[in-house]
C-alpha positions in Angstrom: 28.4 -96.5 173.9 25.7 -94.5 175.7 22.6 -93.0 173.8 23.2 -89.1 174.4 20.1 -88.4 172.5 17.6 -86.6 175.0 14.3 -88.7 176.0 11.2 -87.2 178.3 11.6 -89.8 180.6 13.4 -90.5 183.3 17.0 -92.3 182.1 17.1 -96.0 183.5 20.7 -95.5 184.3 20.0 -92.6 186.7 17.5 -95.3 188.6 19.5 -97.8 188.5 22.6 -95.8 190.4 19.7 -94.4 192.5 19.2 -98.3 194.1 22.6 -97.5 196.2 20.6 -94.6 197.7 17.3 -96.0 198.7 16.0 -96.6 202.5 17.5 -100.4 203.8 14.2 -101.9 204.6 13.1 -105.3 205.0 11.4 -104.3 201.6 14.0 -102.9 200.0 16.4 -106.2 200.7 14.2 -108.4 199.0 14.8 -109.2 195.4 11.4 -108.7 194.3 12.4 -105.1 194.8 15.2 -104.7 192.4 15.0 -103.2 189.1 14.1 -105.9 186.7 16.8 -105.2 184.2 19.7 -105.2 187.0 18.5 -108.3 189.0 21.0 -111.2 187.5 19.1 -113.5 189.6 15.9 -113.1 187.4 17.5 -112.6 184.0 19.4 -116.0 184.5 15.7 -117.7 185.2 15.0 -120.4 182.6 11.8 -118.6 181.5 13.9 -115.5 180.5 15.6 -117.2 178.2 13.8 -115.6 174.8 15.2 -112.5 176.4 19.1 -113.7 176.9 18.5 -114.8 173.1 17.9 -111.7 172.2 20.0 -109.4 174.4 22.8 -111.7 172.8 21.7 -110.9 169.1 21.5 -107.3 170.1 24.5 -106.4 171.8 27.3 -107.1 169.3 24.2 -105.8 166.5 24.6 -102.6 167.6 28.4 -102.5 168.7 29.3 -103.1 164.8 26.7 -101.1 163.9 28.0 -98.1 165.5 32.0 -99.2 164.3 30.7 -98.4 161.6 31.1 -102.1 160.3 29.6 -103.1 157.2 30.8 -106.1 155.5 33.3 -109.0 156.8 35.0 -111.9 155.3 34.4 -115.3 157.9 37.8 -117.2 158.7 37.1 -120.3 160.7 39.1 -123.0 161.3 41.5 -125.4 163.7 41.5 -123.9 167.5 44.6 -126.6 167.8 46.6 -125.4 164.9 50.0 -124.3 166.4 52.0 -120.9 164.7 55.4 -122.2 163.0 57.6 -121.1 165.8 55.4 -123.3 168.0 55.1 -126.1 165.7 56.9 -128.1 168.7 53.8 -128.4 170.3 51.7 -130.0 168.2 49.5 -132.8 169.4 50.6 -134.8 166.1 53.3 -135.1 163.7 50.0 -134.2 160.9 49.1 -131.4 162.7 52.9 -130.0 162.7 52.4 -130.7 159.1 49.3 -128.3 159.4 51.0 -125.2 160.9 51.7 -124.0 156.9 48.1 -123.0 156.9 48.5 -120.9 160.1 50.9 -118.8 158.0 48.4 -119.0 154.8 45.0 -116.9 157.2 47.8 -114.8 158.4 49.2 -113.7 155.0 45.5 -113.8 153.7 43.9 -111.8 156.4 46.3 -109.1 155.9 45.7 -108.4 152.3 42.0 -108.5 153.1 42.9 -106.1 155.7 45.2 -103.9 153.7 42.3 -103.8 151.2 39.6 -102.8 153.8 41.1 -100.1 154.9 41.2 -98.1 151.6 37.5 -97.9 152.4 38.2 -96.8 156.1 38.0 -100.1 157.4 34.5 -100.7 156.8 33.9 -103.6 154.4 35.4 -106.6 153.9 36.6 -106.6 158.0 38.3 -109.9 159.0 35.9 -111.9 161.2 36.9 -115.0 163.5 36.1 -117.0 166.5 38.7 -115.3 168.5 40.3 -118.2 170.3 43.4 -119.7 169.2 45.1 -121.4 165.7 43.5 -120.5 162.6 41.3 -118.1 165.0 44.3 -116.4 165.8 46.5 -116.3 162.7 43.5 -114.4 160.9 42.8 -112.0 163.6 47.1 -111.2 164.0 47.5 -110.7 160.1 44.8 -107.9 160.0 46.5 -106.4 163.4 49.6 -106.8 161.4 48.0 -104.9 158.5 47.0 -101.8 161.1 43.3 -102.7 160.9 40.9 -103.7 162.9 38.9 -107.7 163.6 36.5 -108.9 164.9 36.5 -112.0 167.8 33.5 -114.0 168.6 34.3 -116.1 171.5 32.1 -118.8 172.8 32.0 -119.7 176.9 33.7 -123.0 177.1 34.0 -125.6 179.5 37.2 -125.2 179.7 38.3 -121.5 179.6 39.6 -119.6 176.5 40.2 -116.3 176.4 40.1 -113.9 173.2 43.4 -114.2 171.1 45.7 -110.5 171.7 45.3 -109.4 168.9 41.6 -109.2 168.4 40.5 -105.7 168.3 39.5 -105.0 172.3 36.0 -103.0 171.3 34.8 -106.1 168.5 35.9 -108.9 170.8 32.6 -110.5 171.7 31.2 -113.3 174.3 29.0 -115.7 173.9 26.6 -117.9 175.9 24.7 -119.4 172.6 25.8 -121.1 169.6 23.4 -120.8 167.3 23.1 -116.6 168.0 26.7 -116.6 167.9 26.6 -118.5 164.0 24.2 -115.8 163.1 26.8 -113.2 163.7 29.2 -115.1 161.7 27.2 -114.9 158.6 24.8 -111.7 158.9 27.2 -109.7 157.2 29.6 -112.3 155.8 30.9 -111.1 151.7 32.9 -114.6 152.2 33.5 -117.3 154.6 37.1 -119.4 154.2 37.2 -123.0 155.9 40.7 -124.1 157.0 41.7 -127.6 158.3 39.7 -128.1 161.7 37.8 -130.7 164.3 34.3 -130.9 164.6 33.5 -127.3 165.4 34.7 -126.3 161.9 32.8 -128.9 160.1 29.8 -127.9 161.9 30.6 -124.3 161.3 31.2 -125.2 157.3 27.8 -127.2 156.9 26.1 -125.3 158.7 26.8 -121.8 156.4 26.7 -124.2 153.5 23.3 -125.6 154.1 22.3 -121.6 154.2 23.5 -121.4 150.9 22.1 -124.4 149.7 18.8 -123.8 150.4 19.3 -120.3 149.1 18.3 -118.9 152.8 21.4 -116.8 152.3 22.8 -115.5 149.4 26.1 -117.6 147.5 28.9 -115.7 148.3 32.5 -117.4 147.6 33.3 -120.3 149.9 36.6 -121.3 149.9 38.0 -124.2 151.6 42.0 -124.0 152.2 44.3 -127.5 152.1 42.9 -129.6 149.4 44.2 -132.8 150.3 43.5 -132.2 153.9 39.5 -131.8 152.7 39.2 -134.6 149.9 41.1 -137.0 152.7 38.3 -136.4 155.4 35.2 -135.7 153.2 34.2 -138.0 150.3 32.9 -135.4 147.9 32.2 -137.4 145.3 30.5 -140.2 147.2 28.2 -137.6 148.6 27.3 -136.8 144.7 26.9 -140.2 143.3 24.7 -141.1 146.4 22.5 -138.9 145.1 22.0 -137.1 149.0 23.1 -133.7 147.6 22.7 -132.4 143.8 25.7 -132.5 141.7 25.6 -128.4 141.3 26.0 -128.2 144.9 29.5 -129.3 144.5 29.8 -125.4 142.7 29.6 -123.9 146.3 33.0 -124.8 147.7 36.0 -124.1 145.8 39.2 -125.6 147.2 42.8 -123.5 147.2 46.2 -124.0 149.1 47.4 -120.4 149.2 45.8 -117.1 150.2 46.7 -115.8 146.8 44.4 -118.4 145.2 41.7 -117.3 147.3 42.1 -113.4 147.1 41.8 -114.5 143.1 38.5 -116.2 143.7 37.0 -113.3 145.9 38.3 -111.0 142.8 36.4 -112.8 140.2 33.1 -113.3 142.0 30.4 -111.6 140.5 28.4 -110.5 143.2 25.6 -109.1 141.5 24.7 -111.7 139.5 24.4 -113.9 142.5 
């Protein structure tokens, strides 16, 4: 969205559409010449990194700040997880078994949704990685619901474009993890984990060392498919090894159904946490 609000300066935009007008000279035609801020060549330098960094913090900073978005519930989960009606094509005959938890974000995402939008879609704004699987089952049930989500892509080796039904102006891009995780979580009233590979474990401890450490405040965490979770992490073990605190069990609570987990985001006291 462009600033209409009037400056004494010259705008950069008008410059930088005046480049197509300026004298070809051997002077001209050499990229020292170009405006700093539309030469790719020199943003993309190693030593302008701090700047990419930032202009990636920025960007989608000001996008929801101006849509007006204030508060958003975190889905993450299985890129691989297949909807029913595609339940063919799952890798494994487990993660068939899985696709029940596609339907689970969808149905959950949509009563977030529904919710939301009683205060103009504002708060409580479903918020995923925008690819596919759990991604995409939490993004479709709050297009289902008539609202609006948000989509924060990451560029991949191999190339994934944003689920459909991602809203087009909060469907993001990124180049770096770690500026992308801050996104997730800057405005997060409550992050759910469902069945996933190793991005969604390091997406889980990551928020839940946050927590831990009290570098962000405890908001409801809510892991969906108990067995799936007690089968791959040894809770418990972690507890009687003594390498986390036996309160910090307390942060995760474990549900099957987005009922249970609407019911835990109901009770939470958020004020006295």
């Amino acid at each position: 969205m462009r600033d209409d609000r009037r400056h004494a300066f010259r705008d950069s935009q008008e410059d930088a559409a005046a480049a197509d007008r300026i004298p070809d000279t051997p002077q001209t035609r050499a990229p020292a010449y170009r405006l700093a801020f539309t030469d790719t060549d020199f943003l993309m330098r190693d030593e302008l990194r701090p700047v990419r960094l930032q202009l990636e913090l920025l960007k989608p900073e000001l996008i929801m700040d101006e849509r007006g978005i204030e508060s958003t519930i975190v889905m993450f989960g299985g890129a691989r997880i297949p909807a029913p009606e595609n339940k063919d094509q799952a890798r494994t005959p487990y993660l068939a078994e899985l696709t029940r938890f596609y339907e689970e974000a969808r149905k959950f995402a949509q009563i977030m949704t529904e919710r939301s939008m009683q205060n103009y879609g504002r708060e409580n704004v479903i918020c995923t990685g925008g690819g596919p699987g759990v991604m995409e089952a939490g993004n479709r049930g709050a297009h289902e619901a008539g609202g609006q989500s948000i989509g924060l892509n990451i560029v991949l080796p191999h190339e994934q474009a944003p689920n459909e039904f991602v809203t087009p102006d909060l469907s993001f891009n990124f180049h770096y993890f770690a500026i992308r995780k801050m996104h997730f979580l800057m405005r997060a009233k409550a992050v759910t984990v469902f069945p996933g590979g190793f991005g969604t474990l390091d997406e889980m401890f990551e928020a839940l060392t946050l927590i831990q450490t009290k570098r962000m405040d405890k908001i409801p965490f809510i892991l969906f498919g108990k067995e799936f979770w007690s089968e791959i992490i040894n809770w418990e073990r972690l507890k009687e090894a003594g390498t986390i605190s036996p309160e910090d069990l307390d942060l995760v609570s474990f549900v099957d159904t987005a009922d249970e987990a609407v019911k835990i985001i109901d009770s939470w006291d958020y004020e006295s946490c």
